[in-house]
DOSESE-198326 format. One record per residue: residue in one letter; x, y, z of N, C-alpha, C in turn. Coordinates in steps of 0.1 Angstrom, whole numbers, plus 5000, padded with zeros to 4 digits. Layout:
// DOSESE-198326
ATOM  code  n_east  n_north  n_up  ca_east  ca_north  ca_up  c_east  c_north  c_up
ATOM     A       X        Y     Z        X         Y      Z       X        Y     Z
...
//
This chain:
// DOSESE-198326
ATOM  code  n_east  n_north  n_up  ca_east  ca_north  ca_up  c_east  c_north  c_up
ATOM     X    5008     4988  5000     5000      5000   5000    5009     5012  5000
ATOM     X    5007     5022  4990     5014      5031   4990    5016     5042  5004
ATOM     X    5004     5042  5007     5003      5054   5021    5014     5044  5036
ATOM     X    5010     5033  5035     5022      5023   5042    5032     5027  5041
ATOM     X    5036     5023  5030     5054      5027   5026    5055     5036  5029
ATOM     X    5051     5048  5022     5058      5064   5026    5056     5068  5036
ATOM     X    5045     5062  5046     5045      5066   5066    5056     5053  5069
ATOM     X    5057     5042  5064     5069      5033   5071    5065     5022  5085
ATOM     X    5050     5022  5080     5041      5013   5088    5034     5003  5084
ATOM     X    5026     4991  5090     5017      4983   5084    5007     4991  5080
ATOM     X    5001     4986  5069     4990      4987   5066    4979     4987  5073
ATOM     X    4978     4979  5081     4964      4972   5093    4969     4990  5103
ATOM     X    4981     4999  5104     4982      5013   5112    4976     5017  5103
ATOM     X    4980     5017  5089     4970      5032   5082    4954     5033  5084
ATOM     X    4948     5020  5082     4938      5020   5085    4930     5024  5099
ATOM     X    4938     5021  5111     4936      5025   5124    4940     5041  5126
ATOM     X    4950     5045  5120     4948      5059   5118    4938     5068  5108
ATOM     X    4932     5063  5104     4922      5072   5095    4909     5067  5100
ATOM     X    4908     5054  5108     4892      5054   5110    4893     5052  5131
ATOM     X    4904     5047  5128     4903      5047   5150    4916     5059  5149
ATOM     X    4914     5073  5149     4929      5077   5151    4933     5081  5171
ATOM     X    4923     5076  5174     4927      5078   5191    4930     5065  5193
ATOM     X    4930     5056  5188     4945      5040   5188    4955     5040  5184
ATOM     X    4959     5052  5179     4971      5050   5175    4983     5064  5180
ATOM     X    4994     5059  5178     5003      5069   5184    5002     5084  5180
ATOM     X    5007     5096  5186     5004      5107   5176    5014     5110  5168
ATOM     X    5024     5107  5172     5036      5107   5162    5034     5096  5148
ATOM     X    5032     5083  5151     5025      5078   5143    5010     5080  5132
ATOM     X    5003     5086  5141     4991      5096   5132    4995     5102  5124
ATOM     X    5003     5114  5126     5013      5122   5119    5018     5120  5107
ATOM     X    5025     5110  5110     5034      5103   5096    5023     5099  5086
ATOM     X    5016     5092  5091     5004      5087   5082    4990     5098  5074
ATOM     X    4989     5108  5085     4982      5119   5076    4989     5129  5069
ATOM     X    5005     5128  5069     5016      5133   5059    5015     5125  5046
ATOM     X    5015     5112  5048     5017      5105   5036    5001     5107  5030
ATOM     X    4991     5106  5034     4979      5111   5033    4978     5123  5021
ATOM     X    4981     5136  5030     4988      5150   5021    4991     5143  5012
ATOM     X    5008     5136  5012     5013      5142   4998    5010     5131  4988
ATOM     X    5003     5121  4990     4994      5109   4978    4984     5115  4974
ATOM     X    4978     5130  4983     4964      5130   4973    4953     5119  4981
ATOM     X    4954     5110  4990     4941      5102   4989    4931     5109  5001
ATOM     X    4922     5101  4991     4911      5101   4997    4900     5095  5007
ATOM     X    4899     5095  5019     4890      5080   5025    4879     5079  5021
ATOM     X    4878     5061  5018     4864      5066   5009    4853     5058  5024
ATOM     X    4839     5071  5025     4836      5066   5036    4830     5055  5038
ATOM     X    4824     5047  5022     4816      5032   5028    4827     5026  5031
ATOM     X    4842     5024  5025     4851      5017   5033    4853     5016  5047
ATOM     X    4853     5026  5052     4849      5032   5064    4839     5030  5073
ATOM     X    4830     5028  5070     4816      5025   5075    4821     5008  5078
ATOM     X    4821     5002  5066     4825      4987   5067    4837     4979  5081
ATOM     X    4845     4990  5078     4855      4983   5088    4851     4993  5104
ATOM     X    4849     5005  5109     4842      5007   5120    4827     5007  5126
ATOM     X    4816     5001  5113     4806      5006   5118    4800     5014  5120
ATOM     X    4807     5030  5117     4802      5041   5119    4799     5046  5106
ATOM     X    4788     5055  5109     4788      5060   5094    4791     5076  5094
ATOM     X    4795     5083  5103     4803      5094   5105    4785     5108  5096
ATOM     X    4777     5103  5102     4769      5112   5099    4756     5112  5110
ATOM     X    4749     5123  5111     4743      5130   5124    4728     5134  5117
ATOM     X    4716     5129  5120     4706      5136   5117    4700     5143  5128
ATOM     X    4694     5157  5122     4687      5170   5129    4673     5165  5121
ATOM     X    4660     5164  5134     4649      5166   5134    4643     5177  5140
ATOM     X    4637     5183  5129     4630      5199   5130    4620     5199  5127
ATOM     X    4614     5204  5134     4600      5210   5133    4592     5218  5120
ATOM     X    4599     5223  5116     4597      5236   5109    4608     5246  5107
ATOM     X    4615     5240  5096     4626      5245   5088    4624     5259  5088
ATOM     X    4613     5264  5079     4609      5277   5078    4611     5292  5091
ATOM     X    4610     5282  5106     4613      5290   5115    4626     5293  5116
ATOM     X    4624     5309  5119     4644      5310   5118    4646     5309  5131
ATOM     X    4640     5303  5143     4646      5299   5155    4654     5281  5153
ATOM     X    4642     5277  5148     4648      5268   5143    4659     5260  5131
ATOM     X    4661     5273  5123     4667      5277   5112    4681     5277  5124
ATOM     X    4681     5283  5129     4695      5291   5139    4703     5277  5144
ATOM     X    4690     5270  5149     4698      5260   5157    4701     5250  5151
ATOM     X    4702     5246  5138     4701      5237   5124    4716     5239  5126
ATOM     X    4717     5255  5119     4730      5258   5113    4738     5259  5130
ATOM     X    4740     5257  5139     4749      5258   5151    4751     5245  5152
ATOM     X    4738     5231  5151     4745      5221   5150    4753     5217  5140
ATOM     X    4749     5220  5129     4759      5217   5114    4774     5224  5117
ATOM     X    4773     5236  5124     4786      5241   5123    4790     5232  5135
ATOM     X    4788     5226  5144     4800      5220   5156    4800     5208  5150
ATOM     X    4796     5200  5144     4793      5188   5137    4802     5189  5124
ATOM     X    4807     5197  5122     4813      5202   5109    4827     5202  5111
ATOM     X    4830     5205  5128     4846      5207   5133    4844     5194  5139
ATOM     X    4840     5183  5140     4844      5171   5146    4844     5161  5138
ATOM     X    4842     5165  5120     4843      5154   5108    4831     5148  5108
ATOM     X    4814     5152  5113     4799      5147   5111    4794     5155  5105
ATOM     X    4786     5145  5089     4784      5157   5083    4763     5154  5092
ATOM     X    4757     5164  5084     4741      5165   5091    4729     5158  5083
ATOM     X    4724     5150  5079     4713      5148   5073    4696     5153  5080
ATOM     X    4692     5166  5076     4681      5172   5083    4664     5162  5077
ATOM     X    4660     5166  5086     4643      5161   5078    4637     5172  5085
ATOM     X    4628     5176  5081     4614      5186   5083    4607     5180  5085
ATOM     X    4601     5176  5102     4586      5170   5098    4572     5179  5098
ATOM     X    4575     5192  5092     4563      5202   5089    4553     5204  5102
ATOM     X    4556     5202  5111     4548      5204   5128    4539     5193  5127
ATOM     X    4541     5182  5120     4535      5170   5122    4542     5157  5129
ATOM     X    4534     5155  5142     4540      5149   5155    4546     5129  5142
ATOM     X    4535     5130  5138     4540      5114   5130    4549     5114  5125
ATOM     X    4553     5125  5119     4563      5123   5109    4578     5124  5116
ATOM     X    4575     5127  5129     4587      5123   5139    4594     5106  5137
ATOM     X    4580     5102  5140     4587      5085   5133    4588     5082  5123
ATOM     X    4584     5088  5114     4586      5084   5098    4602     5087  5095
ATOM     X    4603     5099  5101     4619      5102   5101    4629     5096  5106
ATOM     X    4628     5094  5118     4631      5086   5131    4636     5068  5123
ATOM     X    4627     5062  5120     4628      5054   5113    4637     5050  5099
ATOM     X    4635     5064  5092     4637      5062   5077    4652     5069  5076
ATOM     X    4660     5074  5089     4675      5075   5092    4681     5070  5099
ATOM     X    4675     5061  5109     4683      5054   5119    4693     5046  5116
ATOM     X    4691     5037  5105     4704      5029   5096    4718     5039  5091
ATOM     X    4711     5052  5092     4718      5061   5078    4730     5068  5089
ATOM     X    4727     5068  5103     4735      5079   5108    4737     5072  5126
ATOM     X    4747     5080  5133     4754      5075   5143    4744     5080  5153
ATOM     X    4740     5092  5153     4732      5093   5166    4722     5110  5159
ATOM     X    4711     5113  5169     4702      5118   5166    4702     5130  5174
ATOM     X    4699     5141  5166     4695      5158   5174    4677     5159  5170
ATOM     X    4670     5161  5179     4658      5162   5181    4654     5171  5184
ATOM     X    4650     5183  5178     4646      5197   5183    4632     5198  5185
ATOM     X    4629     5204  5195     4617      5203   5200    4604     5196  5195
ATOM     X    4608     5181  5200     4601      5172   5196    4588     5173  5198
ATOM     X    4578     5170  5192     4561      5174   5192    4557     5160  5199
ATOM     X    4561     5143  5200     4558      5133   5202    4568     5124  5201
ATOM     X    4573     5121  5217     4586      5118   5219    4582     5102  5220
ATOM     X    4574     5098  5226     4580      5077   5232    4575     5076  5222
ATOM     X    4569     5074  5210     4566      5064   5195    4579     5071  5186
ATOM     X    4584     5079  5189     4597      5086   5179    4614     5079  5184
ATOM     X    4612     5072  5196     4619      5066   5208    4624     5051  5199
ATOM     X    4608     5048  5198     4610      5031   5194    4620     5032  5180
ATOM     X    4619     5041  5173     4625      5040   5163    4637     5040  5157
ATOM     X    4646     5053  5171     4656      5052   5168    4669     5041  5166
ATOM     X    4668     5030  5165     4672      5019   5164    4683     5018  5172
ATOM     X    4678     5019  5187     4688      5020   5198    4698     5029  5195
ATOM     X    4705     5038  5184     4711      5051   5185    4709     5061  5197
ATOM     X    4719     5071  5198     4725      5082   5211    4715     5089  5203
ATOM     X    4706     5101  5212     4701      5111   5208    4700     5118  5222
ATOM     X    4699     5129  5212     4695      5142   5222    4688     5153  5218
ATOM     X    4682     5154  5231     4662      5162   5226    4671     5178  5231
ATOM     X    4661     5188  5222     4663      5201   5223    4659     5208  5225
ATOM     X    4652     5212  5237     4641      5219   5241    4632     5210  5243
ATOM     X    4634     5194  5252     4627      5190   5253    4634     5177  5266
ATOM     X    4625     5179  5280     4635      5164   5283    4626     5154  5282
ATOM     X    4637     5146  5281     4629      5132   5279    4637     5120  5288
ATOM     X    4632     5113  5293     4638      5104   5305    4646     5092  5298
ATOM     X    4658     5091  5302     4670      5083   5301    4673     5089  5286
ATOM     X    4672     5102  5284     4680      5107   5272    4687     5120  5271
ATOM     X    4698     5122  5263     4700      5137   5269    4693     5147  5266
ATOM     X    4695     5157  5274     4684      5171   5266    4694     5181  5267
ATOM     X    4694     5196  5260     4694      5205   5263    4680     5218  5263
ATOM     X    4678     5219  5269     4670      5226   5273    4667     5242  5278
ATOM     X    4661     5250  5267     4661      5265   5274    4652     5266  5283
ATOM     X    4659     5273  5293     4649      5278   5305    4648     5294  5304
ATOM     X    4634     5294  5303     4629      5309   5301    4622     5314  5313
ATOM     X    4619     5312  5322     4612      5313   5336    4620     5328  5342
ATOM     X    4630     5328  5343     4638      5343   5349    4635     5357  5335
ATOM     X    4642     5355  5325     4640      5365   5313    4624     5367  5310
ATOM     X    4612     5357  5315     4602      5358   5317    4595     5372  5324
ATOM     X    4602     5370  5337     4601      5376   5345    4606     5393  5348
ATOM     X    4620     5394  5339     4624      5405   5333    4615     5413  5325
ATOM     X    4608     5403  5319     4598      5413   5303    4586     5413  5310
ATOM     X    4580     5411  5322     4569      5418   5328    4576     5426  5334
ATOM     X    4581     5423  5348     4591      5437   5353    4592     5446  5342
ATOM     X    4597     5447  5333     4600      5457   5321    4585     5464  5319
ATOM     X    4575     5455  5315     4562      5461   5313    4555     5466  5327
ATOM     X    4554     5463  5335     4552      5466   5347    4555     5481  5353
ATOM     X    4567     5482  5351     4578      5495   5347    4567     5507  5342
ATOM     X    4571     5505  5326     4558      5510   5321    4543     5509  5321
ATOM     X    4542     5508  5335     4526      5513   5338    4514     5499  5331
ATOM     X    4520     5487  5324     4509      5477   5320    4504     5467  5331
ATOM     X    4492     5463  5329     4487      5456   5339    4476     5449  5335
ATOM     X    4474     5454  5323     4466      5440   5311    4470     5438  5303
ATOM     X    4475     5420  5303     4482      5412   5295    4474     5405  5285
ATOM     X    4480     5402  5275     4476      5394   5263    4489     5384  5261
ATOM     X    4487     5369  5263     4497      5360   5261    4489     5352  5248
ATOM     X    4500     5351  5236     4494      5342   5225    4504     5327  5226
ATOM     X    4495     5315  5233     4502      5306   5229    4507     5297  5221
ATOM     X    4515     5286  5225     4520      5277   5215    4517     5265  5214
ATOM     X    4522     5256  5201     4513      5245   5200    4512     5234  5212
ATOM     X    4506     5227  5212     4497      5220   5226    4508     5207  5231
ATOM     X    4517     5200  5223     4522      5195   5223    4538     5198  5222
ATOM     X    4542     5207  5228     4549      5216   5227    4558     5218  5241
ATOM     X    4570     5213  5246     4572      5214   5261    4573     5231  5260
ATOM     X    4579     5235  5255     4584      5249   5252    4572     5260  5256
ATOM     X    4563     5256  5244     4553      5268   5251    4548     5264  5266
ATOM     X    4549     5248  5271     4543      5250   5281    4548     5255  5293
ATOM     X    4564     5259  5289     4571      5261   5302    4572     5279  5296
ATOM     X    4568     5283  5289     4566      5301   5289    4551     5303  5291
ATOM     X    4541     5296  5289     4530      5296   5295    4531     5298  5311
ATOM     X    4530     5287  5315     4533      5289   5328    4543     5298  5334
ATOM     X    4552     5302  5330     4562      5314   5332    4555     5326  5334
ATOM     X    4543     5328  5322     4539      5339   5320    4529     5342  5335
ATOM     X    4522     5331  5333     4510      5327   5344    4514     5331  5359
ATOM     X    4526     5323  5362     4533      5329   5376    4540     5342  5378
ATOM     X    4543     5346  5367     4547      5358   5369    4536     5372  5371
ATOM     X    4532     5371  5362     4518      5378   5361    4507     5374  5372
ATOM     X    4504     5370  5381     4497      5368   5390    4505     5372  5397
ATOM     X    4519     5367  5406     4527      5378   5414    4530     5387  5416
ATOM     X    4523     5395  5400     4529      5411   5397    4514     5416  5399
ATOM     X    4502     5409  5402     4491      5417   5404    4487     5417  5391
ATOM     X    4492     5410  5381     4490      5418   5367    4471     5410  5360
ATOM     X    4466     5416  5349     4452      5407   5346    4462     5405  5330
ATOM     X    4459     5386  5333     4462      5383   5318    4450     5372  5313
ATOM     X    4450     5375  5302     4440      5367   5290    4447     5361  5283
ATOM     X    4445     5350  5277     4453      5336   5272    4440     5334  5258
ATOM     X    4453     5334  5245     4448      5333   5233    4454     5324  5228
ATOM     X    4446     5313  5223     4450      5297   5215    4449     5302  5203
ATOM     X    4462     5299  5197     4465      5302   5180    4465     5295  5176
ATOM     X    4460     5284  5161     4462      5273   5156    4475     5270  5156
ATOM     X    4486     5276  5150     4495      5272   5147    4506     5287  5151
ATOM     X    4520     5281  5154     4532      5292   5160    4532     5302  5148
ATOM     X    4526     5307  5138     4530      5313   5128    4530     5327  5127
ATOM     X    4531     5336  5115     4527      5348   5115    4516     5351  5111
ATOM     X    4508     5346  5101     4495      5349   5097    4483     5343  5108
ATOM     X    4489     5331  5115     4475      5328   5125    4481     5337  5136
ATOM     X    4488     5346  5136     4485      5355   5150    4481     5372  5145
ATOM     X    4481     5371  5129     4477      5381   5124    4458     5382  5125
ATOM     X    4457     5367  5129     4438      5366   5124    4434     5368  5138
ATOM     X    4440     5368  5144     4440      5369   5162    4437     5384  5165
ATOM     X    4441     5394  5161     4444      5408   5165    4433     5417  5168
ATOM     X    4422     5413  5161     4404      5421   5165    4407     5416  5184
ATOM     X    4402     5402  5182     4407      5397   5199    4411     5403  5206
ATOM     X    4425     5406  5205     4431      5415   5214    4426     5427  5213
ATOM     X    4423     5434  5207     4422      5447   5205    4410     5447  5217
ATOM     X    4398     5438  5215     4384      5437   5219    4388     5433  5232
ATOM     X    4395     5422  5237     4401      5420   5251    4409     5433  5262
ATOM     X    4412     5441  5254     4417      5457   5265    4429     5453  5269
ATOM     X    4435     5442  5261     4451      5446   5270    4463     5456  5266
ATOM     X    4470     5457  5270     4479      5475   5269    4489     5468  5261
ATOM     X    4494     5452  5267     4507      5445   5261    4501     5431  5254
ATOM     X    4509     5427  5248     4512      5412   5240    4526     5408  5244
ATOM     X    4524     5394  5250     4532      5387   5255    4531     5372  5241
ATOM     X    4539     5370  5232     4538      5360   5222    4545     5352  5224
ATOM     X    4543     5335  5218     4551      5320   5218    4560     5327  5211
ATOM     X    4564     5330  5202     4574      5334   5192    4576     5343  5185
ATOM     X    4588     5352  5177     4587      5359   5175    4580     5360  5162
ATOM     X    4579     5349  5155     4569      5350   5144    4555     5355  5147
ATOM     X    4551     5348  5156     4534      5356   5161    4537     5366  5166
ATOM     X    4547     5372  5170     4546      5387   5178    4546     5397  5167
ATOM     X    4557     5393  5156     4556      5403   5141    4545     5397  5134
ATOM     X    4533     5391  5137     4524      5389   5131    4513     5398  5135
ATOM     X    4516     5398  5150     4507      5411   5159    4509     5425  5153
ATOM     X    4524     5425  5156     4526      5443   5150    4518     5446  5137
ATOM     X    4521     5433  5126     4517      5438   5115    4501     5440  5112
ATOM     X    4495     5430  5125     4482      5430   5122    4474     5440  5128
ATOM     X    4476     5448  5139     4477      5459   5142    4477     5471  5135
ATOM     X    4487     5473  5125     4488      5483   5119    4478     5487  5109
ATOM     X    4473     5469  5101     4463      5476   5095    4451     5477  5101
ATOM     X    4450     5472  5113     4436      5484   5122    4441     5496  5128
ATOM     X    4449     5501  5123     4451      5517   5127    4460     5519  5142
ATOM     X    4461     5503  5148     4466      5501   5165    4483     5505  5160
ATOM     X    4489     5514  5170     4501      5516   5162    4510     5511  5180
ATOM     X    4523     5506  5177     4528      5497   5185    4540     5507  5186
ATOM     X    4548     5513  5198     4541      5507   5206    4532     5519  5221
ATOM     X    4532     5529  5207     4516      5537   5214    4506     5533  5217
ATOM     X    4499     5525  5214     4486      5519   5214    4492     5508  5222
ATOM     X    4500     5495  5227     4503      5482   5224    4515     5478  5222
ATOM     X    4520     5477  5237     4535      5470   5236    4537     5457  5234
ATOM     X    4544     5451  5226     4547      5436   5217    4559     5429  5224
ATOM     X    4558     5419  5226     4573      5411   5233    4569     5395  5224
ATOM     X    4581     5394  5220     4582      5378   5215    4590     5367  5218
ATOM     X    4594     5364  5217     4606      5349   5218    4615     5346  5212
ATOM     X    4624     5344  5212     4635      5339   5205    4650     5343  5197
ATOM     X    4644     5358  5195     4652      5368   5188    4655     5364  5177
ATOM     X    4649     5360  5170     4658      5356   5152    4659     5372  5150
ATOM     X    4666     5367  5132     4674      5380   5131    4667     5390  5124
ATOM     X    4649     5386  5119     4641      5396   5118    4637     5403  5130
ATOM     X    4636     5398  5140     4635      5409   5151    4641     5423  5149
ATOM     X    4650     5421  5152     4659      5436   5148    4656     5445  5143
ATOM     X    4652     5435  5128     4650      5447   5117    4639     5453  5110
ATOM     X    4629     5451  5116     4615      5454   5115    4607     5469  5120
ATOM     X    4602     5476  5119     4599      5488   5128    4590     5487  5133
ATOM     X    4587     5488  5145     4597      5493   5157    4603     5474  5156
ATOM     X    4616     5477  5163     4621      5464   5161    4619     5460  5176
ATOM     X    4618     5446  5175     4609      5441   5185    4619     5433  5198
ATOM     X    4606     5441  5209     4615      5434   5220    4610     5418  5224
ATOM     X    4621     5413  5229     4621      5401   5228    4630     5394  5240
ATOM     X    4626     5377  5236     4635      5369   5252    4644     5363  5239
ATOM     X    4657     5368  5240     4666      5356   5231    4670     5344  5236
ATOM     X    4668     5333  5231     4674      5320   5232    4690     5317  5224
ATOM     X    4698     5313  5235     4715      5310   5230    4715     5297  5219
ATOM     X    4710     5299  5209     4709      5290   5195    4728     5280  5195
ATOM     X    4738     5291  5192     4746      5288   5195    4752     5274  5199
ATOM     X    4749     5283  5217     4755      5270   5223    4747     5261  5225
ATOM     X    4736     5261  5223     4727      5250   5226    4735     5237  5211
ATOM     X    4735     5239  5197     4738      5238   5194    4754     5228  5193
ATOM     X    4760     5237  5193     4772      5228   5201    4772     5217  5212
ATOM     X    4765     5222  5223     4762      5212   5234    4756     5204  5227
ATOM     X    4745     5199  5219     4739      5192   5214    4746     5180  5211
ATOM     X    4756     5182  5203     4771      5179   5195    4780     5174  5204
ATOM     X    4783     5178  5214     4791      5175   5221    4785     5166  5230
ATOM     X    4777     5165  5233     4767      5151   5242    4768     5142  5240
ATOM     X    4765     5143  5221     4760      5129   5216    4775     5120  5219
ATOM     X    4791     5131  5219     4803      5123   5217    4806     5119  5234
ATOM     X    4801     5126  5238     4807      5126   5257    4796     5116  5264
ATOM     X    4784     5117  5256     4776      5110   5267    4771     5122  5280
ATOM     X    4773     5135  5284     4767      5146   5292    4753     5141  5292
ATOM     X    4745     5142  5301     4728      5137   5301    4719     5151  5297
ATOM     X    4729     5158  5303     4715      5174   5306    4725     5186  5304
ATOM     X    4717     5197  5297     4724      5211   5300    4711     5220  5300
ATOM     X    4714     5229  5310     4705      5242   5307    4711     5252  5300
ATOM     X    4703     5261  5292     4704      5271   5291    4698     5285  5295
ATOM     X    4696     5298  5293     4690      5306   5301    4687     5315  5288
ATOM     X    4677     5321  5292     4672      5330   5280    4675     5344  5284
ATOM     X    4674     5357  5276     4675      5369   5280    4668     5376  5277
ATOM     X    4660     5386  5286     4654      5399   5277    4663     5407  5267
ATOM     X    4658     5410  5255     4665      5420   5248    4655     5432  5246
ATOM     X    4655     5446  5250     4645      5453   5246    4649     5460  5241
ATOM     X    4641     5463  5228     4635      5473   5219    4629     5482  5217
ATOM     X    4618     5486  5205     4613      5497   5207    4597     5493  5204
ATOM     X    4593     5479  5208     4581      5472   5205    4573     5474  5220
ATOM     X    4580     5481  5225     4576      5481   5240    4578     5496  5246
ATOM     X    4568     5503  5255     4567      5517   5258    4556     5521  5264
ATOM     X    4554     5532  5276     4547      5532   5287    4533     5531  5279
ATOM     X    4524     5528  5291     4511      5523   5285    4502     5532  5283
ATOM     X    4495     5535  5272     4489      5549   5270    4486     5558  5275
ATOM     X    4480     5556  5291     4470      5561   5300    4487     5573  5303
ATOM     X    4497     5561  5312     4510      5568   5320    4516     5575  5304
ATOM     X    4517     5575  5293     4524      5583   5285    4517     5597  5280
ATOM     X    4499     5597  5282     4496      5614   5286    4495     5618  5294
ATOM     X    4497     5611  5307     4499      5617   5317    4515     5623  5323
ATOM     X    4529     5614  5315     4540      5621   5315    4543     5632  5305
ATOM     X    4533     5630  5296     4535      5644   5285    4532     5655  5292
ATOM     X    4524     5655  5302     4513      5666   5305    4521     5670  5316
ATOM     X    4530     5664  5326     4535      5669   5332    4550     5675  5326
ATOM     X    4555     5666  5316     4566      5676   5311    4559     5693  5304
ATOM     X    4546     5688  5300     4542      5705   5292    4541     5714  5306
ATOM     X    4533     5711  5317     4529      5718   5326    4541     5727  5333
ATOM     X    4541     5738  5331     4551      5750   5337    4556     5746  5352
ATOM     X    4562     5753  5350     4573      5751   5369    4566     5761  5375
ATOM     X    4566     5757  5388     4562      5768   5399    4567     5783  5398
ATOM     X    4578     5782  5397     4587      5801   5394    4586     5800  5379
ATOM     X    4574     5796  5373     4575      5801   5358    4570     5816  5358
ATOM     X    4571     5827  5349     4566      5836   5348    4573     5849  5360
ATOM     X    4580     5843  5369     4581      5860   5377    4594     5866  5375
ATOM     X    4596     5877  5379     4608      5881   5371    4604     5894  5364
//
């Protein structure tokens, strides 16, 4: 074998250096991914597959591709997955809980272990994995790893913040039913808001989107609350937008808070305040689980505030009126 010769080792080493390279010496490694360089070759990976069993590839199940929260954390696992030599094979199951196992099933031969983002229907998506390492993402699941955002504190920031500004009727739009995610910012919302004295009303939206929280907005308007508290920031810029064409202007009329911070937030007017989620590292940890075996990680979410949020109508003519209203020694002189 040529790569033999010019490293100056058996054959049965080159192969343990390109597919087990933590059996073998590093100095030895060395020589052999030198001779590698300067031959030009290539590993080819069904060879590979054959002699370790591994197929050096990683499937991500998503929800809903189209979401750029879930967009974010796609591309964070593909990039750490990308620095450890796994490449990603994704499936979309379009927010349909079955198609968890249809996927579940129809990769488990194809790939080493599994990233599960906020799984809609976890123990029938379980049986499938064909005993493969997985780890859920925004979601725990017992005897598997999770990483998990915790939003319960940054929750509590974005009433405090609204609170601040004088609101005290809430509008929360939730998320889908099967969903751990919205149910742990549901309840976030719930506890917080009753501790703060606050009145909130709870609105079921067919689906996390932008147009079903656009069809929602008479509701709110007709409900009297000052704020919108949304599952995501897709329904939150579905509120602003839907808002504007009933003349409700945000965030004069109607302060907006959403989830997640994708990177339309920002750039929308008024750009919208929001709880960002660390896509990132979640991401990575994902990645690095499946190789370590780690069971659990939290993460923590943050308020980011913007300009989708501002005192509540009643306290903003009543601070105007005291900035117009003269000072006591106005006039003498």
């Amino acid at each position: 074998m040529d790569i033999a010769a010019r490293a100056g080792v058996h054959p049965a080493t080159v192969s343990r250096a390109l597919n087990l390279p933590e059996k073998v010496a590093p100095a030895t490694r060395a020589r052999v991914e030198e001779a590698v360089k300067e031959l030009g070759f290539v590993p080819n990976r069904a060879a590979r597959r054959l002699i370790t069993g591994r197929t050096d590839n990683l499937a991500v199940i998503v929800p809903d591709i189209t979401n750029p929260h879930f967009a974010s954390l796609v591309r964070s696992v593909e990039r750490a997955a990308r620095q450890v030599g796994l490449q990603v094979l994704l499936m979309d199951t379009g927010e349909q809980p079955e198609e968890e196992l249809r996927a579940a099933r129809t990769l488990a031969s194809e790939v080493d272990g599994f990233v599960v983002i906020s799984a809609r229907r976890v123990h029938r998506s379980l049986e499938a994995l064909g005993g493969k390492r997985a780890v859920f993402v925004n979601r725990p699941v017992r005897d598997h790893a999770s990483v998990l955002f915790r939003t319960a504190p940054a929750v509590a920031d974005a009433l405090r913040h609204l609170g601040g500004l004088g609101h005290r009727r809430l509008a929360y739009l939730g998320g889908p039913s099967r969903s751990w995610a919205a149910g742990e910012r549901r309840n976030a919302v719930r506890r917080t808001s009753a501790a703060m004295g606050m009145e909130l009303s709870e609105l079921v939206v067919a689906e996390p989107v932008f147009d079903a929280a656009v069809g929602v907005v008479e509701e709110i308007v007709g409900g009297g609350a000052s704020a919108v508290i949304a599952f995501n920031d897709q329904m939150a810029l579905g509120v602003v937008a839907g808002m504007a064409r009933l003349g409700v202007r945000v965030p004069d009329d109607l302060s907006v808070i959403g989830f997640d911070d994708v990177p339309m937030a920002a750039m929308v007017a008024p750009p919208l305040t929001t709880i960002s989620m660390p896509t990132d590292e979640a991401g990575a940890a994902a990645v690095a689980m499946l190789r370590d075996g780690t069971s659990r990680q939290e993460l923590l979410g943050a308020l980011v505030t913007r300009q989708s949020t501002g005192p509540v109508k009643g306290a903003r003519a009543t601070a105007a009126a005291r900035r117009a209203r003269p000072s006591s020694g106005a006039g003498h002189g």
